[in-house]
N, C-alpha and C positions, 0 to 999 in steps of 0.2 A: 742177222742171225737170230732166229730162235730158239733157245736152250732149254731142252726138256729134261727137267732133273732125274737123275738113275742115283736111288738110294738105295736100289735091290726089290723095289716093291712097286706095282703096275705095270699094265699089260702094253710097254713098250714101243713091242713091234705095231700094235694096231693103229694104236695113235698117232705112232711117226708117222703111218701108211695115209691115215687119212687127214693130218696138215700136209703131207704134200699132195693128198688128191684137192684139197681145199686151194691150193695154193702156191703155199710154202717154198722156195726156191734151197733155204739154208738151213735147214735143221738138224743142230747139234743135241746129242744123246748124252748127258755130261753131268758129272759130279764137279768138274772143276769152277774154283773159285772165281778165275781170273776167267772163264766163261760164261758165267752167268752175269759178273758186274758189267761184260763188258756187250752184254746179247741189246737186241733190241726190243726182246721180250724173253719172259720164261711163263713158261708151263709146270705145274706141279700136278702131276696125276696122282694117282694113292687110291689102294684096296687095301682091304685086311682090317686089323685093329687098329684104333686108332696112337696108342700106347705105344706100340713097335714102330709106328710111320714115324712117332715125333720122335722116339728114340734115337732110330737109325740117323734121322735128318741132325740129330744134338750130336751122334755118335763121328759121323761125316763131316763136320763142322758146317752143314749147308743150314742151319738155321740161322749161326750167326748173317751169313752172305743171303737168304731170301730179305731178312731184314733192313740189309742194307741195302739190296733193289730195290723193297717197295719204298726203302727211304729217300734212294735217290729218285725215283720216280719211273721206272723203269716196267714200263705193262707185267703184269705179273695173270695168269691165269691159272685158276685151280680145277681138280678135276674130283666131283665122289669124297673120298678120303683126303684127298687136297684138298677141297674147300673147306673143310672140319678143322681140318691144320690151320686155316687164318685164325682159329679161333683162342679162347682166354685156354680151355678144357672140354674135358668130355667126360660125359657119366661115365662111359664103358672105361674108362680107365681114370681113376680119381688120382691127383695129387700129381697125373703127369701134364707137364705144362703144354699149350700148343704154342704159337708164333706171335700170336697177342696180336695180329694184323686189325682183326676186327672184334671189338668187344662183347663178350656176351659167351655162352657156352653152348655144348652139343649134348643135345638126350635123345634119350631113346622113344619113339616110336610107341604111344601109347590110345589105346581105348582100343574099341573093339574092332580091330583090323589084325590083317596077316602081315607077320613080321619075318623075314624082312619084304619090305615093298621092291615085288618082283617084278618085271615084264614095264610095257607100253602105258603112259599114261599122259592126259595131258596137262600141258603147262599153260598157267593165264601169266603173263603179261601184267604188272599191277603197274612198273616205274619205267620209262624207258631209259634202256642202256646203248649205247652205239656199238656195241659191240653185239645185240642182241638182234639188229635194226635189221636184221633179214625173216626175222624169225615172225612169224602169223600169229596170232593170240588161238591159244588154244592147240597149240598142234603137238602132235603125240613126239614122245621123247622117251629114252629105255633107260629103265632105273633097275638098281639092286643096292639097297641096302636098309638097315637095321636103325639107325640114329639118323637125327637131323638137326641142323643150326636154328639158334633162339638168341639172332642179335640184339642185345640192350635196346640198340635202336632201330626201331622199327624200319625207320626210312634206308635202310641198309637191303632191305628187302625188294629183291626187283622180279620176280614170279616164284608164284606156289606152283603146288600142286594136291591136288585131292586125295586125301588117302586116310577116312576117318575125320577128316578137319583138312582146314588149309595147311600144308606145310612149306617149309620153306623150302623151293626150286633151286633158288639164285639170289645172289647177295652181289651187289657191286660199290663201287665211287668209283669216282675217275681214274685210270688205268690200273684197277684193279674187276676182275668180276669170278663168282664162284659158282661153281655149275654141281649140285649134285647127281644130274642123270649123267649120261655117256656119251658123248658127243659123237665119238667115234665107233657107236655100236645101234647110232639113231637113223640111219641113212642120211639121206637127203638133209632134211632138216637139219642136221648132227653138223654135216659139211657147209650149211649154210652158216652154221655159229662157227664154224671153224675161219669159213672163209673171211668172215666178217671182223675178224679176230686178226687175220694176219693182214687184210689188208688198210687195218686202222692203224696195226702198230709198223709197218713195212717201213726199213732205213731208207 
């Protein structure tokens, strides 16, 4: 089963739609505890602020329980504003804490570019991930948003993308990986990281 956290924020419906066009036999829509310790992977999607996303997740008690998945070792996938939640913090909201998953913080989107980074753009490939192994170096993928991750360690970094400078795409280790475009708003592409996703982590 793969347990897609509902903390009231991200766009639900699309993403269940397109892990079971990728795949997916079992996907639970789930705030429950004893669902997600017990899934074979979770997904955390996330739009909006980033402030509200950790709130709601501190307020639902699900940030204690993501901690304890990536503790026990349990694939965890982030999505956008998911993938900012593994982090220490964010500029766009100071002093509220994220998940502490992966070290390092989320800023904003700077020098002479459009903020936020809209539409198709593509993504290089720098580390490979097995969960990315479908994916072409280079191929377009649909992004929307404002900040981006700046993990302490570099080697956390598994593709940019251009936008003013390299930024950060995608962050992984081992059954973990963080995707700031839209998997499910990428086509093709989008379904091949999905499919690739569910069938690394399949019971």
């Amino acid at each position: 089963m793969i347990a897609m956290v509902d903390y009231g924020v991200g766009n639900l419906a699309s993403l269940y739609a397109a892990l079971r066009r990728a795949g997916a036999e079992d996907v639970r829509i789930t705030r429950s505890h004893v669902d997600i310790l017990a899934a074979n992977a979770v997904v955390l999607p996330g739009v909006g602020r980033f402030g509200h996303c950790a709130s709601e997740l501190r307020r639902l008690g699900l940030d204690v329980m993501l901690r304890a998945a990536h503790d026990r070792g349990i694939p965890l996938l982030g999505l956008c504003v998911g993938m900012q939640l593994f982090f220490d913090d964010s500029e766009e909201d100071p002093g509220t804490p994220g998940l502490g998953l992966c070290r390092g913080r989320v800023r904003r989107l700077s020098g002479d570019v459009r903020v936020p980074h809209t539409g198709w753009n593509q993504v290089r490939i720098v580390r490979p991930h097995p969960w990315l192994a479908g994916v072409r170096d280079e191929a377009y993928f649909y992004f929307v948003h404002s900040y981006s991750v700046d993990p302490i360690d570099e080697r956390a970094i598994v593709a940019t993308v251009e936008h003013g400078g390299a930024v950060t795409a995608a962050v992984g280790s081992p059954g973990t990986l963080g995707l700031q475009f839209h998997p499910e708003k990428s086509g093709a592409m989008g379904i091949s990281v999905l499919r690739s996703f569910v069938r690394a982590t399949a019971g």
